[in-house]
Residue frames as a rotation matrix with the C-alpha (Angstrom) as fourth column:
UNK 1
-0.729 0.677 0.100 10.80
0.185 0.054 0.981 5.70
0.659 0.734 -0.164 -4.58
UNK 2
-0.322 0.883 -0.342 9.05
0.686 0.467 0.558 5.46
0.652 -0.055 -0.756 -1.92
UNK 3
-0.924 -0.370 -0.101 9.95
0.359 -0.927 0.110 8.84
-0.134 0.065 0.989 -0.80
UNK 4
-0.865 0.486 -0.126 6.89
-0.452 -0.644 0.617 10.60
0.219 0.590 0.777 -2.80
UNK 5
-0.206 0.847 -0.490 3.84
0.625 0.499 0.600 8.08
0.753 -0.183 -0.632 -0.97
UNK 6
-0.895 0.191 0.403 1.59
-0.407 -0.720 -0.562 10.00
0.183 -0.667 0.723 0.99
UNK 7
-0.740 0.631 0.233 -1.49
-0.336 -0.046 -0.941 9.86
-0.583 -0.774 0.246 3.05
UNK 8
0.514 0.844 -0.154 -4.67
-0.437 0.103 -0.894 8.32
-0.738 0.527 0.422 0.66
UNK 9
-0.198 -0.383 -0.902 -2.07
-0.973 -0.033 0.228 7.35
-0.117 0.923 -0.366 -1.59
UNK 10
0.883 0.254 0.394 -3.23
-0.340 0.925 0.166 3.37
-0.322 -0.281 0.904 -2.88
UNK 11
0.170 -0.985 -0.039 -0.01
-0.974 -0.174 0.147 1.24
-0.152 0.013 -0.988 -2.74
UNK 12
0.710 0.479 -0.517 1.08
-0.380 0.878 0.291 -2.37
0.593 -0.010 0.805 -3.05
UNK 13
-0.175 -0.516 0.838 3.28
-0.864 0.489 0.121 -4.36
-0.472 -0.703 -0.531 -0.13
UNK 14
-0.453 -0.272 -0.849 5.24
-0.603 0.795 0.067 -7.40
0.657 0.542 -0.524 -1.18
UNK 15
0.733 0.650 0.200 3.17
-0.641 0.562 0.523 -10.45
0.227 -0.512 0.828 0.50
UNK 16
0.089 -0.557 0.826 5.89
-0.926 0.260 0.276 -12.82
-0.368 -0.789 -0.492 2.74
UNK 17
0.262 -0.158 0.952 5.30
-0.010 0.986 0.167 -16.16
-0.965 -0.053 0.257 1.56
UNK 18
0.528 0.001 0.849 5.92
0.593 0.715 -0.370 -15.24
-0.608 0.699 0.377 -1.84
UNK 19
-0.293 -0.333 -0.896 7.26
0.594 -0.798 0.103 -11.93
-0.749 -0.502 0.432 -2.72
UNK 20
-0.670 0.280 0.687 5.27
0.664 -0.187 0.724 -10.92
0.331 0.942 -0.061 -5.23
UNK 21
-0.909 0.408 -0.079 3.41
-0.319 -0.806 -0.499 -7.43
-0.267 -0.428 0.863 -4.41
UNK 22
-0.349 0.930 -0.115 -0.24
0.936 0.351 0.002 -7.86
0.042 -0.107 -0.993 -3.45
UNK 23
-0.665 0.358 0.655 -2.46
-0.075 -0.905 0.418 -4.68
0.743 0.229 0.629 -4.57
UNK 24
0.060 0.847 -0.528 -5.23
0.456 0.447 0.770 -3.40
0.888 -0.287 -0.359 -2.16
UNK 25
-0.109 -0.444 -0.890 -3.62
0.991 0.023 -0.133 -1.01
0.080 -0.896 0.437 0.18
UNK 26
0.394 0.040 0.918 -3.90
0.224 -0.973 -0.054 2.90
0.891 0.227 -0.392 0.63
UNK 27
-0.452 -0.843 -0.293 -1.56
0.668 -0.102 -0.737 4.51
0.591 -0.529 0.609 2.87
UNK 28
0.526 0.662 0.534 -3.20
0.293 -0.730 0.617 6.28
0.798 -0.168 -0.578 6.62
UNK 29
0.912 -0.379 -0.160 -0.08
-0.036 -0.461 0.887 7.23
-0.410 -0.803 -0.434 8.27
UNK 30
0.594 -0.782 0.188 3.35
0.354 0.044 -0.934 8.34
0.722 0.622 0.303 7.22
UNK 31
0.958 -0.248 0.141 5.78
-0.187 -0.176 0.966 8.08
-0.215 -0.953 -0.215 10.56
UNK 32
0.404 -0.900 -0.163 9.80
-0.883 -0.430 0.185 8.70
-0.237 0.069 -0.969 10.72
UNK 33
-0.477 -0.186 0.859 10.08
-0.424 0.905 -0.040 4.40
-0.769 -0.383 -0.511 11.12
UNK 34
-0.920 0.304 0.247 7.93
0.392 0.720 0.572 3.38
-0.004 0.623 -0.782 7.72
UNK 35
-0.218 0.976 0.017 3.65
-0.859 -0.200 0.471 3.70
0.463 0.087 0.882 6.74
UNK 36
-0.759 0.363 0.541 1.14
0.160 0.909 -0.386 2.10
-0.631 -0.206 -0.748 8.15
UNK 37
-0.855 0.405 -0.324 -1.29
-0.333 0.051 0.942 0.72
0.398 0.913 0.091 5.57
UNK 38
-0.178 0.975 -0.134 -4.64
-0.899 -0.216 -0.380 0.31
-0.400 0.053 0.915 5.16
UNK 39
-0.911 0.085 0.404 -6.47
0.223 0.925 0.308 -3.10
-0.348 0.370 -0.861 3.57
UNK 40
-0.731 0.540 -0.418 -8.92
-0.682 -0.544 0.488 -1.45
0.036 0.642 0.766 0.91
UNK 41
-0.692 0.421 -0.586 -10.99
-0.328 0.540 0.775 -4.28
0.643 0.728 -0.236 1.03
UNK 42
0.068 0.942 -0.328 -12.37
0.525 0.246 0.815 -4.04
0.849 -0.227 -0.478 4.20
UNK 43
0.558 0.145 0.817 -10.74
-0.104 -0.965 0.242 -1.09
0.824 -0.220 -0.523 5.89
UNK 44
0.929 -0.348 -0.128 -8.62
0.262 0.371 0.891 -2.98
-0.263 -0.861 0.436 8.55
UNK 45
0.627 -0.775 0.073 -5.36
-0.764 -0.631 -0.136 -1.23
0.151 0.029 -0.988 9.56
UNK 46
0.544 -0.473 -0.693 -2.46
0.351 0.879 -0.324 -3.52
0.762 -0.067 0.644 9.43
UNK 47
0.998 0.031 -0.049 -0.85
0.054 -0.210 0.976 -3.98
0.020 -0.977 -0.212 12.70
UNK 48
0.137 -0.989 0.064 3.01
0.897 0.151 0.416 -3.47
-0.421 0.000 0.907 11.33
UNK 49
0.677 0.131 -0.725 4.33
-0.117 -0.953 -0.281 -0.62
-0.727 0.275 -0.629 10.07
UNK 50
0.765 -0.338 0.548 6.09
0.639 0.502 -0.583 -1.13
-0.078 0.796 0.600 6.06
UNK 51
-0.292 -0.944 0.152 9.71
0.710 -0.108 0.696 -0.23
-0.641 0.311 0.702 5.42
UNK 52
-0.273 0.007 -0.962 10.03
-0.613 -0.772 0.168 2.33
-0.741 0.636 0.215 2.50
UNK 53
-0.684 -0.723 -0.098 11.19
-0.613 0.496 0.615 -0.47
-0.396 0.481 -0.782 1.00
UNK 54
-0.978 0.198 0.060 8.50
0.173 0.942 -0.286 -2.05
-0.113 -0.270 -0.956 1.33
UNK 55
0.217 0.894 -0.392 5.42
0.209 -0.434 -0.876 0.05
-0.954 0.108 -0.281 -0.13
UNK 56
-0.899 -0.309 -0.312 4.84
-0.071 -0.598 0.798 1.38
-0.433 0.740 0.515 -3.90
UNK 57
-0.400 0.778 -0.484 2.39
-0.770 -0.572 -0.283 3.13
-0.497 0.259 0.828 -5.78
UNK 58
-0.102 0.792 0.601 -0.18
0.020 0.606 -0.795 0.98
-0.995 -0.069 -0.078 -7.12
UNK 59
-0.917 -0.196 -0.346 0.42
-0.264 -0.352 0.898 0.30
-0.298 0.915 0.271 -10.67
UNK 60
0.159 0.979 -0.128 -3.04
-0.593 -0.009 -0.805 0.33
-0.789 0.204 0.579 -12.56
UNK 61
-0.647 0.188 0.739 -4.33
0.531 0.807 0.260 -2.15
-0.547 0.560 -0.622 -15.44
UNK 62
-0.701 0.709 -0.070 -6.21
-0.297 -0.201 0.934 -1.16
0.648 0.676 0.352 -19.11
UNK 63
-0.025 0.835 -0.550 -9.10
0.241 0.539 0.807 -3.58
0.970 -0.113 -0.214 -17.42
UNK 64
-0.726 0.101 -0.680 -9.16
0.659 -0.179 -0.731 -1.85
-0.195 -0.979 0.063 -14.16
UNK 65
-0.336 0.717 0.610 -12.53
0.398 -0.479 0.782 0.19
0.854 0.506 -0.125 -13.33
UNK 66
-0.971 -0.157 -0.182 -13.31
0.230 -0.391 -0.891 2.41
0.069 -0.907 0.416 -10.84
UNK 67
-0.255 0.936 -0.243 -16.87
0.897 0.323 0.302 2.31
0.361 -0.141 -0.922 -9.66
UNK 68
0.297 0.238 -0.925 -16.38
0.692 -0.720 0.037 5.51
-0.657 -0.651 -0.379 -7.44
């Protein structure tokens, strides 16, 4: 699946203490070893780089709104 994520793409990454995927990410590097992600909320690169396994496409909500 995660195959088909590219650059700008917004994604969610399962969160460690609970595994339940935490929205809020947008992919700014796609390297032979995994992505490194982004943190949409305030622009800070995470310092790890995510598995395939470990990234998918941001599913949207009816009650989501996009401002931009």
């Amino acid at each position: 699946m995660a195959d088909t994520v590219q650059v700008g793409d917004k994604v969610e990454v399962p969160r460690h203490f609970d595994g339940q995927w935490a929205r809020g990410f947008e992919i700014v590097d796609v390297a032979d070893d995994g992505y490194q992600v982004m943190r949409t909320s305030d622009g800070e690169v995470l310092p790890v780089t995510f598995a395939a396994d470990d990234v998918r496409i941001a599913h949207t909500r009816a009650n989501d709104f996009s401002w931009m």
